[in-house]
TIDREN-150668 format. One record per residue: residue number from 1; residue in three letters; x negated, y negated, z of N, C-alpha, C in turn. Coordinates in steps of 0.2 Angstrom, whole numbers, always signed. Each point is the difference from the previous one (the first is absolute). Example, Ala and Ser with C-alpha at 12.3 -4.5 7.8 and 13.67 -1.06 7.14 Angstrom:
% residues 2
  nr rest   n_X   n_Y   n_Z  ca_X  ca_Y  ca_Z   c_X   c_Y   c_Z
   1  ALA   -66   +28   +39    +4    -6    +0    -4    -6    +0
   2  SER    +2    -5    -4    -4    -6    +1    +4    -5    +3
***
This chain:
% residues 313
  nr rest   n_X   n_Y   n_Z  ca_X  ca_Y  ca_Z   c_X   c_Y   c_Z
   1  UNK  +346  -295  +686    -7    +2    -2    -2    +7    +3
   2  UNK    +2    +1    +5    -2    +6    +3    +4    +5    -4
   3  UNK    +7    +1    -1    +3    +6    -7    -3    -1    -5
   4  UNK    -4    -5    -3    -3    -2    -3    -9    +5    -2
   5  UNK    -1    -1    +6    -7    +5    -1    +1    +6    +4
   6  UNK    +6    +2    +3    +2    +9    +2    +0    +2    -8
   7  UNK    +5    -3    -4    +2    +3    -6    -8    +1    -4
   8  UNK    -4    -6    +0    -3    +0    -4    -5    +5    +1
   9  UNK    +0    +1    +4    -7    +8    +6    +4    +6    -5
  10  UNK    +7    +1    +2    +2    +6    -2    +0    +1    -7
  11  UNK    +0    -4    -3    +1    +2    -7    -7    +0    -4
  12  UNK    -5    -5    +5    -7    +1    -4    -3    +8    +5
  13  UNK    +4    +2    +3    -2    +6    +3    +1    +7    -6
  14  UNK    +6    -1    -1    +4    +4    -6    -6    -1    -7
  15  UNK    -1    -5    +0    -4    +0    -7    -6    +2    +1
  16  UNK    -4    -1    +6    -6    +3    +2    +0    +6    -2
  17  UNK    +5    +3    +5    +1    +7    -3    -1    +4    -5
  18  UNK    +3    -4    -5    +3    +4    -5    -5    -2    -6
  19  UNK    -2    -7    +2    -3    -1    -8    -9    +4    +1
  20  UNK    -1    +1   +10    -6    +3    +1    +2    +7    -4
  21  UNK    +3    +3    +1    +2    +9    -2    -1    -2   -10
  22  UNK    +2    -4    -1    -1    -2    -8    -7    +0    -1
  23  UNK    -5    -4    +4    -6    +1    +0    -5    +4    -1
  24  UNK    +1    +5    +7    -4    +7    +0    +2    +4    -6
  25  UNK    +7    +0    -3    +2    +4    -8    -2    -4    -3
  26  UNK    -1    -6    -2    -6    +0    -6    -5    +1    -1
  27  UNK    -4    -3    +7    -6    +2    +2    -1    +6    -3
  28  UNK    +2    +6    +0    +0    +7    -1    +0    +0    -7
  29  UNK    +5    -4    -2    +0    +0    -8    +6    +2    -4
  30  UNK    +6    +1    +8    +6    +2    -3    +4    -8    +0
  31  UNK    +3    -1    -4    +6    -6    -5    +6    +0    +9
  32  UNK    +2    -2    +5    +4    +2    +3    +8    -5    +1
  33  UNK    +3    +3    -7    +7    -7    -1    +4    +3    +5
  34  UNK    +3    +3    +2    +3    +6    +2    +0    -3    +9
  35  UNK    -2    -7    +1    -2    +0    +9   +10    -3    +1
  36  UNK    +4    -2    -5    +7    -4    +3    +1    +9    +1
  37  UNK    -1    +5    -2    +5    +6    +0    -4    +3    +5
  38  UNK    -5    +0    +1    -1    +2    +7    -1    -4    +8
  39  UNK    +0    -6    -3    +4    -3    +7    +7    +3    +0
  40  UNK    +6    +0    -2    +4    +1    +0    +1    +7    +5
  41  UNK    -6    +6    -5    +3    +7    +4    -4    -1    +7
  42  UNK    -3    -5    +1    -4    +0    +7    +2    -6    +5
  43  UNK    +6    -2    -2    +4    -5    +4    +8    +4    +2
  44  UNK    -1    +5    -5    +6    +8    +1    -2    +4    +6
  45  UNK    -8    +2    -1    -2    +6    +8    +0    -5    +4
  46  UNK    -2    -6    +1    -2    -3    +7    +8    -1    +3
  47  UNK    +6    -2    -9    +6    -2    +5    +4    +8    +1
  48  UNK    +0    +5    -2    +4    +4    +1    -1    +6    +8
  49  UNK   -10    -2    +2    -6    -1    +5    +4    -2    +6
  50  UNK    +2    -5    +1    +3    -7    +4    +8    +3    +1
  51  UNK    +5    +1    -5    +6    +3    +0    -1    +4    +6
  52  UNK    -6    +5    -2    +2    +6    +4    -3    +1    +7
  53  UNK    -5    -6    +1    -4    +2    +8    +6    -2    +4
  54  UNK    -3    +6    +6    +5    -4    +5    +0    -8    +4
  55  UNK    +3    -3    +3    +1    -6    +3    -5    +0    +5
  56  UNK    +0    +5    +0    -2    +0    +9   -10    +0    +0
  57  UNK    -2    +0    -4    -6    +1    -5    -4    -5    +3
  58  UNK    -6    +3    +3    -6    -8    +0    -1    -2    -5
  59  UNK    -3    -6    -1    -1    -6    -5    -6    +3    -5
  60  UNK    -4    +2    +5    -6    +0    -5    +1    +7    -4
  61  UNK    +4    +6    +3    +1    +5    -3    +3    -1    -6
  62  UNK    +5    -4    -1    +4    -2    -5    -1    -5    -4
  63  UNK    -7    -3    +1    -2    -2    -5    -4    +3    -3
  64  UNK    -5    +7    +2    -4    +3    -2    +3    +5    -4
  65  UNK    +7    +1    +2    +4    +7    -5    +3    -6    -3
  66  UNK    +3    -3    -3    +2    -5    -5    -5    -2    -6
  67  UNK    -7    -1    +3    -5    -1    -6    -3    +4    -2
  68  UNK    +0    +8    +3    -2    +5    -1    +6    +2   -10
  69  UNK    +6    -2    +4    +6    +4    -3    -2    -4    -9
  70  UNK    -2    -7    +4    +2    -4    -7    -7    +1    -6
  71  UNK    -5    +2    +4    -7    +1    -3    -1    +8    -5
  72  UNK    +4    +3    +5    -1    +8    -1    +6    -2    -8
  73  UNK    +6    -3    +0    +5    +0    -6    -4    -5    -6
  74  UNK    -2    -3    +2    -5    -5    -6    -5    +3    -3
  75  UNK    -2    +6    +3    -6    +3    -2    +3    +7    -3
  76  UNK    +2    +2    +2    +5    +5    -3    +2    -1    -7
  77  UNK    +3    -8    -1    +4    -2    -7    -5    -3    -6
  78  UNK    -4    +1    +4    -8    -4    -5    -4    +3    -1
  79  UNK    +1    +8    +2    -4    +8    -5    +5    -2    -5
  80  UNK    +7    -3    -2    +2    +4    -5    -3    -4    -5
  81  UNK    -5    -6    +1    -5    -6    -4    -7    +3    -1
  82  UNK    -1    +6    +5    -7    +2    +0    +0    +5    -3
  83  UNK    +7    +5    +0    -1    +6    -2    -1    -2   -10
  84  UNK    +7    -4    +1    -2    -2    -9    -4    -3    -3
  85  UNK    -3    -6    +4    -7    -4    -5    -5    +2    +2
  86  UNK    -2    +6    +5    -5    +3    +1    -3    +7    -1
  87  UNK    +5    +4    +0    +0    +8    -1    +3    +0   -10
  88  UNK    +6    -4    +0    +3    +1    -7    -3    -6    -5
  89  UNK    -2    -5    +3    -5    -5    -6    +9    -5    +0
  90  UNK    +4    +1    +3    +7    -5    -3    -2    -8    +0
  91  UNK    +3    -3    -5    -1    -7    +0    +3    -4    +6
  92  UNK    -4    -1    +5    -2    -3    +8    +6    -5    -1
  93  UNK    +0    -6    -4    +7    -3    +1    +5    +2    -4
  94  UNK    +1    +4    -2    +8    +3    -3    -1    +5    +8
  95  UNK    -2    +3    +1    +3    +4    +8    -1    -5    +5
  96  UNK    -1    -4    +1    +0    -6    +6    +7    -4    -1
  97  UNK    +1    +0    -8    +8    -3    +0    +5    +4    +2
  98  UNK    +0    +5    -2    +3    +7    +2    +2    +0    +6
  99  UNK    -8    +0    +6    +1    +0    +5    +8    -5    +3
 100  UNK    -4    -8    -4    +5    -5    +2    +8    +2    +1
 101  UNK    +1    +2    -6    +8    +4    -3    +1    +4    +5
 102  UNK    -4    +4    +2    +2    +7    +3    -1    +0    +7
 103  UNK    -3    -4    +5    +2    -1    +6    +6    -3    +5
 104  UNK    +1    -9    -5    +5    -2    +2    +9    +5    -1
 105  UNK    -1    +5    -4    +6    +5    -3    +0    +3    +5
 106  UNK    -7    +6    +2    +0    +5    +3    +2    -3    +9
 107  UNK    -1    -5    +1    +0    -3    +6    +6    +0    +2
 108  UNK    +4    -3    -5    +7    -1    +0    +5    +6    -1
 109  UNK    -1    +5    -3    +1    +9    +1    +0    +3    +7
 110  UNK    -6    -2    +2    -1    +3    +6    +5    -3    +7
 111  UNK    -1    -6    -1    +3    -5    +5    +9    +3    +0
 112  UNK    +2    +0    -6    +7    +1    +1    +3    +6    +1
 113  UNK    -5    +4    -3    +1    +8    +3    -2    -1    +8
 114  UNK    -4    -2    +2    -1    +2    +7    +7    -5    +2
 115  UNK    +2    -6    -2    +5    -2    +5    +7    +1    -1
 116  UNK    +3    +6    -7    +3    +3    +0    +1    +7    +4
 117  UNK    -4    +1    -1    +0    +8    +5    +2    -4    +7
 118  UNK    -3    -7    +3    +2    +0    +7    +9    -2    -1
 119  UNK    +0    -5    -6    +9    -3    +0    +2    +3    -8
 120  UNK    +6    +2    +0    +1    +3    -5    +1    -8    -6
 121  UNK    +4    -5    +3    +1    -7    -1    -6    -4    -3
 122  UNK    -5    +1    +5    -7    -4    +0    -5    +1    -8
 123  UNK    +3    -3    -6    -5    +1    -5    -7    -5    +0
 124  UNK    +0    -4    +8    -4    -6    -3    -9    +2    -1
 125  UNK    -3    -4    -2    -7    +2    -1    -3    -4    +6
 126  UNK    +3    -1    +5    -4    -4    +9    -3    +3    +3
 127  UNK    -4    +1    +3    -3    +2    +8    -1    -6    +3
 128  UNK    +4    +2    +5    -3    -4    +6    -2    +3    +4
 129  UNK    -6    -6    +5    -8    +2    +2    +0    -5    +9
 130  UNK    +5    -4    -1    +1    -4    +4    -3    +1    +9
 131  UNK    +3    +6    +2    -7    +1    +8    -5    +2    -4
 132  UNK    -5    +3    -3    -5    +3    +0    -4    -8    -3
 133  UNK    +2    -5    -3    -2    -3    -3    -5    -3    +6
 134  UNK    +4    -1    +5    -3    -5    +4    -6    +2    +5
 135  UNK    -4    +6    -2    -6    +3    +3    -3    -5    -4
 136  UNK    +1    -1    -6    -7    -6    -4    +1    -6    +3
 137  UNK    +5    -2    +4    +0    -8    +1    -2    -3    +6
 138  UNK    -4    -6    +0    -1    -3    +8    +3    -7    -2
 139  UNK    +0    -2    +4    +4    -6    +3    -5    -4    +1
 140  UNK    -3    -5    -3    -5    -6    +4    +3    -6    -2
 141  UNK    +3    -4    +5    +4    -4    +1    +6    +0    -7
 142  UNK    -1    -3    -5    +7    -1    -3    -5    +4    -7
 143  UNK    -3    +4    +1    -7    +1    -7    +2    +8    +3
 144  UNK    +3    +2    -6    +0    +7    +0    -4    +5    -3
 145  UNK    -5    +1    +3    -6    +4    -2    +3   +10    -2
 146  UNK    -4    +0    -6    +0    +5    +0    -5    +5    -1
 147  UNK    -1    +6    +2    -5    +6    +1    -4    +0    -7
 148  UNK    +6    +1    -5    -4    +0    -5    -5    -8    -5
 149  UNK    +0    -4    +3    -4    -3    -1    -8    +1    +3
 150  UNK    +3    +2    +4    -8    +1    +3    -4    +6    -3
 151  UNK    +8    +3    -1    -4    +9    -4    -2    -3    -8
 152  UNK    +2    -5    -2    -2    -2   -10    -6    -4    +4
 153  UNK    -2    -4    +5    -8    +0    +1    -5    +2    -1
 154  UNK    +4    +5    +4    -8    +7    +2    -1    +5    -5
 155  UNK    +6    +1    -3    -1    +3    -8    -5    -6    -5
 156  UNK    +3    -3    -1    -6    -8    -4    -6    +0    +3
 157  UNK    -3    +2    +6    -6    +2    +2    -3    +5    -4
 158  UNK    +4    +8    +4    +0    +4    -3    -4    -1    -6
 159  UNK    +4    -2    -3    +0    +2    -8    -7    -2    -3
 160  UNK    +0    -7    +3    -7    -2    -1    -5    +5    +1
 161  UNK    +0    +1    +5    -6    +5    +2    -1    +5    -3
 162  UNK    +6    +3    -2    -1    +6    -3    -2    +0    -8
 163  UNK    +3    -5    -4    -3    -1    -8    -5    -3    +1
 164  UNK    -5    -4    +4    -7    -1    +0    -5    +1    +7
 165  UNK    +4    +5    +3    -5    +2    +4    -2    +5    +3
 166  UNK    +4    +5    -5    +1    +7    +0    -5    +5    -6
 167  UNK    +0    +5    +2    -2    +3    -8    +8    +3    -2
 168  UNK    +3    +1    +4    +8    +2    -3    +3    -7    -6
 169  UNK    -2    -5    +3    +2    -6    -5    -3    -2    -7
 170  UNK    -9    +2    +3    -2    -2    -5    +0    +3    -4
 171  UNK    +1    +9    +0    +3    +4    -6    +5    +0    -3
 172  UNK    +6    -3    +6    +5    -4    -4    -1    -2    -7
 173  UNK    -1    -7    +3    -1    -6    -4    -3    +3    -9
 174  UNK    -6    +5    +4    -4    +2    -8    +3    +4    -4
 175  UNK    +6    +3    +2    +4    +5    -3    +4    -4    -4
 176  UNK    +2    -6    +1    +3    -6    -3    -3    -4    -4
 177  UNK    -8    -1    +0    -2    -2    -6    -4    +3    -2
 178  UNK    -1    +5    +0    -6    +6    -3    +2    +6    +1
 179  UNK    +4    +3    -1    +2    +7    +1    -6    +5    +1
 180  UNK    -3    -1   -10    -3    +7    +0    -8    +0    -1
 181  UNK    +0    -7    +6    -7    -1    +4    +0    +3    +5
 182  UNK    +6    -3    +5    +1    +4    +8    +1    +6    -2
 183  UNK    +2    +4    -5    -1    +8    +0    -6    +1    +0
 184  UNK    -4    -4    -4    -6    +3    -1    -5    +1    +6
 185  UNK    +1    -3    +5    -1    -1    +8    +3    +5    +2
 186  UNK    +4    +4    -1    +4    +5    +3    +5    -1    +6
 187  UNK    +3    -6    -5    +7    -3    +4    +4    +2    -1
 188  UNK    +7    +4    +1    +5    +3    -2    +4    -6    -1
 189  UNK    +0    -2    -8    +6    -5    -2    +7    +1    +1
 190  UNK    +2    +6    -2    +6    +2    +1    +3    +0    +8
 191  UNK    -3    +2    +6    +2    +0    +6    -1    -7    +3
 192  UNK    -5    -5    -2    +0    -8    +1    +6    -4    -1
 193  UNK    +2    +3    -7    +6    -4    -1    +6    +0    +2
 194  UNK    +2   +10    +1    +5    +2    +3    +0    -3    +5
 195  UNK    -5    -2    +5    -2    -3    +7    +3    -8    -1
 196  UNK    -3    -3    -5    +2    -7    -1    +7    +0    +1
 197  UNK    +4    +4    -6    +8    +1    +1    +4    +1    +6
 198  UNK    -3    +3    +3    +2    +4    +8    +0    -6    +3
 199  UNK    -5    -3    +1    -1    -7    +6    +5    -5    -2
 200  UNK    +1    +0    -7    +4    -5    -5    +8    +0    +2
 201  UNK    +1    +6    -1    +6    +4    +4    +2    -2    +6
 202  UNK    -5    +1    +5    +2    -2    +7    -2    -7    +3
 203  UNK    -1    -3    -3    -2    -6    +1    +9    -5    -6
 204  UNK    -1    +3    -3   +10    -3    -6    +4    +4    +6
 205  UNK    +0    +5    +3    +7    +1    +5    -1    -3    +7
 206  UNK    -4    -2    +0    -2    -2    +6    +5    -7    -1
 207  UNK    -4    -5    -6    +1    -5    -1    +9    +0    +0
 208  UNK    +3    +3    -3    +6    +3    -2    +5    +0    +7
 209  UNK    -2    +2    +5    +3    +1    +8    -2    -8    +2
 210  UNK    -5    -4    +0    -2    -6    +0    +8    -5    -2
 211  UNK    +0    +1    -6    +4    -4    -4    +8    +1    +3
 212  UNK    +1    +7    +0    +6    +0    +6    +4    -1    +2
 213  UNK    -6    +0    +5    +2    -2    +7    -3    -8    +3
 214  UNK    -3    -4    -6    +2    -7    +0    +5    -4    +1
 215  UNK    +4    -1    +7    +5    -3    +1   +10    +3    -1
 216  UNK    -3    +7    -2    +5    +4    +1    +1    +6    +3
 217  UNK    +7    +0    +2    -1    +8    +3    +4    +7    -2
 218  UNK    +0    +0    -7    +5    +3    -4    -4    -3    -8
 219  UNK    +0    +7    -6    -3    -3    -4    +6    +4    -6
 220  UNK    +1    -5    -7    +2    +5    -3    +1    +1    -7
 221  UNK    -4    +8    +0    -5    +0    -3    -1    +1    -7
 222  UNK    +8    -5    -3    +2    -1    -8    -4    -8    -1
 223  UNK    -2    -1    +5    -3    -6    -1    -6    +1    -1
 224  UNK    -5    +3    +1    -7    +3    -1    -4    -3    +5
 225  UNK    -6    -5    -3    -4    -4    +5    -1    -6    -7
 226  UNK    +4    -2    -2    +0    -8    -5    -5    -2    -1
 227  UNK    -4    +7    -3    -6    -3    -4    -3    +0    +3
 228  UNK    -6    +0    +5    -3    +1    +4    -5    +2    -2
 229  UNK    +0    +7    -3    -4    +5    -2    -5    -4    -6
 230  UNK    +4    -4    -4    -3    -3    -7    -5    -7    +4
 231  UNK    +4    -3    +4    -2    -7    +2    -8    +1    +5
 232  UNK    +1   +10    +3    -8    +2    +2    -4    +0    -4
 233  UNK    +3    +1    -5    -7    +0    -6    -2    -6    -4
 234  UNK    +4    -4    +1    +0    -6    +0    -7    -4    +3
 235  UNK    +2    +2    +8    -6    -2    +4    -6    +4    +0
 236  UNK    +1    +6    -4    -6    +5    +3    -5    -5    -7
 237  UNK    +3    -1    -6    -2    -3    -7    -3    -8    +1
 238  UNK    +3    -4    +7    +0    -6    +0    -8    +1    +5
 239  UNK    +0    +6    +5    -6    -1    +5    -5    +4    -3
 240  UNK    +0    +2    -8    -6    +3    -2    -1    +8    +1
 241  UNK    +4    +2    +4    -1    +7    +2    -6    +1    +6
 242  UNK    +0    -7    +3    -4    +1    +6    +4    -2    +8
 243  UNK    +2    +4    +3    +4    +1    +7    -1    -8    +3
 244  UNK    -6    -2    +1    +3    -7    +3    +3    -6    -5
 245  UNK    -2    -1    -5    +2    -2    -6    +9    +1    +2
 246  UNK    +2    +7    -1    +6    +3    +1    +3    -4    +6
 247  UNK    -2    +0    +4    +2    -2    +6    +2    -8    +0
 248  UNK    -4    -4    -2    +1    -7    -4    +6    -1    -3
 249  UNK    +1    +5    -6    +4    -1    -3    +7    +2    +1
 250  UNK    +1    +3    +4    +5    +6    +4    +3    -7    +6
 251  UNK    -4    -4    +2    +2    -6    +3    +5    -3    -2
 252  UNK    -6    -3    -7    +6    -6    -3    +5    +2    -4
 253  UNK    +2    +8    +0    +6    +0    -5    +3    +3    +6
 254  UNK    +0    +1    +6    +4    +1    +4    +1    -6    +4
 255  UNK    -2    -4    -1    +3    -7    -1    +6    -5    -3
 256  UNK    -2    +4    -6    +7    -2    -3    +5    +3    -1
 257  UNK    -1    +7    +1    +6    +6    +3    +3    -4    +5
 258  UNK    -2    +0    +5    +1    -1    +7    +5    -9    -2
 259  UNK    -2    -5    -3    +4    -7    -1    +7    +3    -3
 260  UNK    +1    +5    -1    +7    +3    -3    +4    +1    +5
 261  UNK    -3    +4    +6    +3    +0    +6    +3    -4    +5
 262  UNK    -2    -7    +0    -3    -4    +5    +1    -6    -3
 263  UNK    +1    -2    -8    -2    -8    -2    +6    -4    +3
 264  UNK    +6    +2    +3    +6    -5    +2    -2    -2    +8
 265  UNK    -6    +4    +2    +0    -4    +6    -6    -8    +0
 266  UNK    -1    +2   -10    -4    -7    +4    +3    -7    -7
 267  UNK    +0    -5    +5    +6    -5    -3    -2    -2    -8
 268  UNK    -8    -1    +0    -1    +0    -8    +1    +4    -2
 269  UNK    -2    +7    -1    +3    +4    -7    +8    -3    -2
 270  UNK    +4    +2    +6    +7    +1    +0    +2    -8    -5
 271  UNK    -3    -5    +1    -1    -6    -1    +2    +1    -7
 272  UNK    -5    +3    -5    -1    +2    -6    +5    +4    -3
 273  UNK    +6    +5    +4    +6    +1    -3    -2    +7    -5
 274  UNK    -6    +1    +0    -1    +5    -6    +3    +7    +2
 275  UNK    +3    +4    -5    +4    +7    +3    -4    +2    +4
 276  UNK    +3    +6    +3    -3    +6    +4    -5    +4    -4
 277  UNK    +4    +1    -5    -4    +6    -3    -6    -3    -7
 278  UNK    -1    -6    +2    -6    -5    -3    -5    +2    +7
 279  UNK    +2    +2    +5    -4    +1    +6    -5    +8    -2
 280  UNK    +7    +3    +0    -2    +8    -1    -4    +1    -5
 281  UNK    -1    -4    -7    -4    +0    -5    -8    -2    +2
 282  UNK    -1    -4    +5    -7    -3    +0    -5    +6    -1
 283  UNK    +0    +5    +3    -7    +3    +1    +0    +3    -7
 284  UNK    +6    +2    -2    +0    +5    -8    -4    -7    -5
 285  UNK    +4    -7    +2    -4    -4    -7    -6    -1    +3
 286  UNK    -3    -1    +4    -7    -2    +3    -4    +5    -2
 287  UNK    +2    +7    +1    -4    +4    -2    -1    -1    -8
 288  UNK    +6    +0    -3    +0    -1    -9    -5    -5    -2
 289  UNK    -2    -4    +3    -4    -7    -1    -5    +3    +4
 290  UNK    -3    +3    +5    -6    +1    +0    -2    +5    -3
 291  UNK    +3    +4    -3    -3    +8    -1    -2    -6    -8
 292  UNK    +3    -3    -3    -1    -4    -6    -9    -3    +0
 293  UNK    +0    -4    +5    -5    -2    +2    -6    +2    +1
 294  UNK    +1    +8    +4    -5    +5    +4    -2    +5    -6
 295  UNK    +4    +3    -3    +0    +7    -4    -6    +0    -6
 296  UNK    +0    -6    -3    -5    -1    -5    -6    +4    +3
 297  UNK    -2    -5    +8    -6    +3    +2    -1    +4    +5
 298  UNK    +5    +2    -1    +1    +8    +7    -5    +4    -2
 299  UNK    -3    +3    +7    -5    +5    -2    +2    +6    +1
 300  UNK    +3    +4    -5    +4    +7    +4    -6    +5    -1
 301  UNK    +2    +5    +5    -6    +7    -1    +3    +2    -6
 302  UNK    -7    +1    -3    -1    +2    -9    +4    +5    -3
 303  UNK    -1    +5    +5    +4    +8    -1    +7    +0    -1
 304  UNK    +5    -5    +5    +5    +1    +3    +5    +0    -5
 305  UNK    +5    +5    -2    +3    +2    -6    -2    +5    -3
 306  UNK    -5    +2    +0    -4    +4    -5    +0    +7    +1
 307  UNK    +2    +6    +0    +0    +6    +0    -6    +3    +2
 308  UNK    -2    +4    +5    -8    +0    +0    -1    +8    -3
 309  UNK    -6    +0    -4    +0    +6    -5    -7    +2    +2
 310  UNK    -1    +5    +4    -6    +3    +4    -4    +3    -7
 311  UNK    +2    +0    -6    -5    +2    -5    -2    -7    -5
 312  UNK    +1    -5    +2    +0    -8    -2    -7    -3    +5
 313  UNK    -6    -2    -6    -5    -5    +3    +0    -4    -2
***
């Protein structure tokens, strides 16, 4: 029971994350499909971050330059979804798929040039992260806590605050269903949404280093993050696009992630004989039946998709 809710903390941590950063992009009014390929390049800064610090490093420094690395890479690779659906008008999901394609590739480029240059032998696409990983771990009795749960909290607060407590949020939001209203107030729609993307960015790399270093200490990164990215937007669709909503939802499918890990420690599942990889499926079908359920009456911001045309009332 206790692997049971460690796992389920981290990987509703991961979804926090990520399906939050989907959030603030809509809110904005940008489409944001593109979050598997930016977890991806921002689970590449945080692991290549960790390769390189020294051992000898305090804890808190090495988690502040690890989040730093993975935030700064995510946000980085999510101008090339701001620069197109925002500056060139590109269709928001044909470059968010792009994104997808072009992350997991470029990740894997990168990876093995760097561990070729070290072994002329070494073509694999791994990094291992193994002492640095353990600045994020404590030990409470057999419950392995992790730093970044605490951090997909405080973000979950955050967020809140900021989409309805802020005037920074609440121009968000209106840029997302009313573009060329908020102009009319002399809101800069165009630097909102870049905004929304940026946060979007660093909140999918963030999540992306989250996913990682969930129970491993080496990642490799022809594997990507198994969908993750779709299954955030899954949750961000299922809590409405409202952060505590999100946070509910990011629970119970990190619930059933989590049973994939863990169902042979408990005597009934094992009982039922069903494969392994009926385990690994739950959250993908769970989501396919709620988004079935929810989508009819999802309330998405009005704009999001839509090209904003500064000469359009």
């Amino acid at each position: 029971m206790t692997l049971l809710l460690q796992y389920t903390l981290i990987f509703a941590s991961v979804l926090i994350l990520v399906a939050l950063g989907g959030c603030f992009s809509e809110h904005s009014g940008v489409i944001n499909i593109g979050l598997e390929g930016i977890m991806v390049m921002g689970a590449l800064g945080g692991a290549l971050m960790m390769k390189y610090l020294p051992n000898s490093m305090a804890a808190p420094l090495v988690i502040l330059l690890v989040v730093l690395a993975s935030v700064f890479v995510g946000m980085l690779f999510s101008l090339l979804l701001g620069v197109a659906s925002i500056h060139f008008n590109a269709d928001q999901t044909l470059v968010g798929t792009a994104l997808n394609l072009l992350g997991p590739a470029l990740a894997v480029v990168i990876v093995r040039a760097i561990n070729t240059a070290e072994n002329v032998d070494n073509v694999s696409s791994t990094i291992a992260y193994k002492h640095a990983k353990k600045a994020f771990l404590v030990n409470i009795g057999k419950f392995e806590f992790s730093w970044f749960m605490l951090l997909a909290l405080l973000v979950l607060i955050a967020s809140y605050i900021v989409l309805y407590k802020t005037k920074f949020g609440l121009r968000l939001m209106a840029c997302g269903e009313h573009p060329q209203a908020a102009d009319s107030v002399g809101i800069n729609v165009y630097k909102m949404r870049y905004a929304g993307v940026l946060i979007s960015g660093a909140l999918g790399g963030l999540g992306g280093l989250v996913y990682i270093t969930a129970g491993v200490s080496e990642w490799k990164f022809e594997n990507g993050v198994a969908g993750f990215g779709f299954l955030a937007l899954a949750v961000m669709i299922f809590g409405q696009w409202k952060p505590v909503n999100i946070g509910l939802a990011a629970v119970l499918f990190g619930l059933f992630r989590a049973l994939s890990n863990v169902y042979t420690g408990f005597p009934a599942l094992v009982a039922l004989k069903l494969p392994s990889t009926l385990y690994n499926m739950f959250p993908y079908i769970i989501s396919l039946i709620v988004l079935i359920f929810v989508s009819k009456n999802s309330r998405a911001p009005k704009a999001e998709g839509i090209p904003y045309d500064k000469g359009q009332r």
